[in-house]
C-alpha positions as CSV (number, residue, x, y, z in Angstrom):
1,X,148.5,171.4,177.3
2,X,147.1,171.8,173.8
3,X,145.7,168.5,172.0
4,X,145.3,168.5,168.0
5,X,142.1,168.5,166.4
6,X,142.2,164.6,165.2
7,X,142.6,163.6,168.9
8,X,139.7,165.6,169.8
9,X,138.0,164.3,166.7
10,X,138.9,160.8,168.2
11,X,137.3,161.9,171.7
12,X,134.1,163.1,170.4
13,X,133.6,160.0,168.1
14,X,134.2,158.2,171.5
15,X,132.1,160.1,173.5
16,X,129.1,160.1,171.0
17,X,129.9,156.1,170.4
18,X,129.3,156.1,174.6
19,X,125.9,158.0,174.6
20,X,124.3,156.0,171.9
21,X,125.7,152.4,172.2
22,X,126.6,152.2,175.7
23,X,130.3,151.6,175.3
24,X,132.9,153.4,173.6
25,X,135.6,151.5,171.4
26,X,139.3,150.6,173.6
27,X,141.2,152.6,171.1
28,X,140.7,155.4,168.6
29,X,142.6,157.3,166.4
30,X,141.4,159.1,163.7
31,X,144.0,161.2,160.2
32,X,142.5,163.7,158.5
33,X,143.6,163.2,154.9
34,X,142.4,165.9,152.7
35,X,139.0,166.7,153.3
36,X,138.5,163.3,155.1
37,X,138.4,162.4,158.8
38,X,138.9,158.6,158.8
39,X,138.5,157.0,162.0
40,X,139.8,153.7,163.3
41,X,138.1,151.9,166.2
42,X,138.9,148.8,167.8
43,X,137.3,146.8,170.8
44,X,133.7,147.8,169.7
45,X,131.9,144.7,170.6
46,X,130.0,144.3,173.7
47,X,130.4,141.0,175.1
48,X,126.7,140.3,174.8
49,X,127.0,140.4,170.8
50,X,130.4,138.7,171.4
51,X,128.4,135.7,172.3
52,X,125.6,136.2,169.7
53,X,128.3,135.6,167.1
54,X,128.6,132.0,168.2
55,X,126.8,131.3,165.0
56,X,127.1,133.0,161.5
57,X,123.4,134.0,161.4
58,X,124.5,135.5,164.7
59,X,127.7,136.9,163.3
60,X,125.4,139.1,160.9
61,X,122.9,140.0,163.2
62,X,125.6,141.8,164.8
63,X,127.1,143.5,162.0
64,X,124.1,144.5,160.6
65,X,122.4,146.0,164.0
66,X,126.1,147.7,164.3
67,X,126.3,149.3,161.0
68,X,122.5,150.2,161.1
69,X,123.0,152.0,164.3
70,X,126.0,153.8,163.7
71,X,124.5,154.9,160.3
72,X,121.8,156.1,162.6
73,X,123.0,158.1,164.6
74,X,125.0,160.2,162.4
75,X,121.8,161.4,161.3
76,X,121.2,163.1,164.2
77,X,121.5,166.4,163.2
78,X,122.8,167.9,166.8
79,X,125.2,165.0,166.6
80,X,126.7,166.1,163.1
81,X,126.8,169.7,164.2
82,X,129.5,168.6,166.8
83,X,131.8,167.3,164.1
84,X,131.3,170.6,161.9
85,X,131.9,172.7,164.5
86,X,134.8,171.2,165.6
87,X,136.4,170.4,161.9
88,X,135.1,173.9,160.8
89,X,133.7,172.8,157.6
90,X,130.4,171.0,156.8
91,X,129.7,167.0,156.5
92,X,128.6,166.0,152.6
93,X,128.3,161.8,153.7
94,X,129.6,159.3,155.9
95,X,130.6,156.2,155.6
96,X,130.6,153.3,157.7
97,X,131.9,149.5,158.7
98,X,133.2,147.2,160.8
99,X,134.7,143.9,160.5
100,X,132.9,141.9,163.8
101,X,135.3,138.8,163.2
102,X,138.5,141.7,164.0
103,X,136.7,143.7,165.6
104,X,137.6,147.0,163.7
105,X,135.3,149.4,163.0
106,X,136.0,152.3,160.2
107,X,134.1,155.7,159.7
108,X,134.8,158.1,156.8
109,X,133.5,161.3,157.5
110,X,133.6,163.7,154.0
111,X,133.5,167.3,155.0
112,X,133.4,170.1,152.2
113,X,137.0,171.4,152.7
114,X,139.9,169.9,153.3
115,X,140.8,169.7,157.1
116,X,143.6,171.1,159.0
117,X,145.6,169.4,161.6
118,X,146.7,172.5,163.3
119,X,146.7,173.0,167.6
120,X,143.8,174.6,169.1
C-alpha cells in the first residue's frame, strides 16, 4: 500500500520531533501548498511543562524553550537533508510556533519549488 508524500512528510516531522524532544505530537498532518509544506501538530506538551505553565512566567518559559528548540534543530543540517530528499527540492527558511495555551504547534517549511502531492 502506497502512502502520499504529505503523510510521510507528517511521519518524518514526527519521528525527528521523537529523537530531539522525547515525544512526538498526538496528531499530525501536514498540505503542501505551492512550494510550502505546512505542518499542524497537536498534543506537543509534555506533562512536565504542562505543569510549569501553572503560572504565566511559566507559560513563557515553555513557549520560548519550545520554539527555541524546534528552531534548533532544524538547523541540523542531516535533519534538513531528510526533508529535501524526501520533498525533492531544497529548504530556503522555516518557520515556526506554537500556541502552549491550545496546544498547537505550526511549522512552515519553504522549499525552492513548488511540491507535488503525487504517490510514491
Amino acid at each position: 500500500m502506497t502512502q502520499n508524500i504529505e503523510h510521510q512528510f507528517s511521519m518524518l516531522v514526527r519521528e525527528i520531533r521523537k529523537e530531539f524532544v522525547g515525544n512526538g505530537p498526538r496528531e499530525i498532518s501536514t498540505c503542501f501548498v505551492g512550494s510550502w509544506a505546512v505542518s499542524e501538530m497537536k498534543g506537543n506538551l509534555t506533562n512536565i511543562e504542562k505543569f510549569m505553565m501553572g503560572t504565566k512566567e511559566g507559560e513563557k518559559m515553555v513557549h520560548e524553550a519550545r520554539t527555541g528548540l524546534v528552531k534548533k534543530i532544524y538547523t541540523d543540517l542531516s535533519v534538513r537533508r531528510k526533508f529535501e530528499d524526501l520533498a525533492g527540492a531544497s529548504i530556503l527558511r522555516i518557520f515556526s510556533d506554537i500556541d502552549i495555551e491550545a496546544d498547537i504547534a505550526m511549522t512552515i517549511f519553504v522549499f525552492d519549488r513548488p511540491l507535488v502531492t503525487k504517490e510514491k
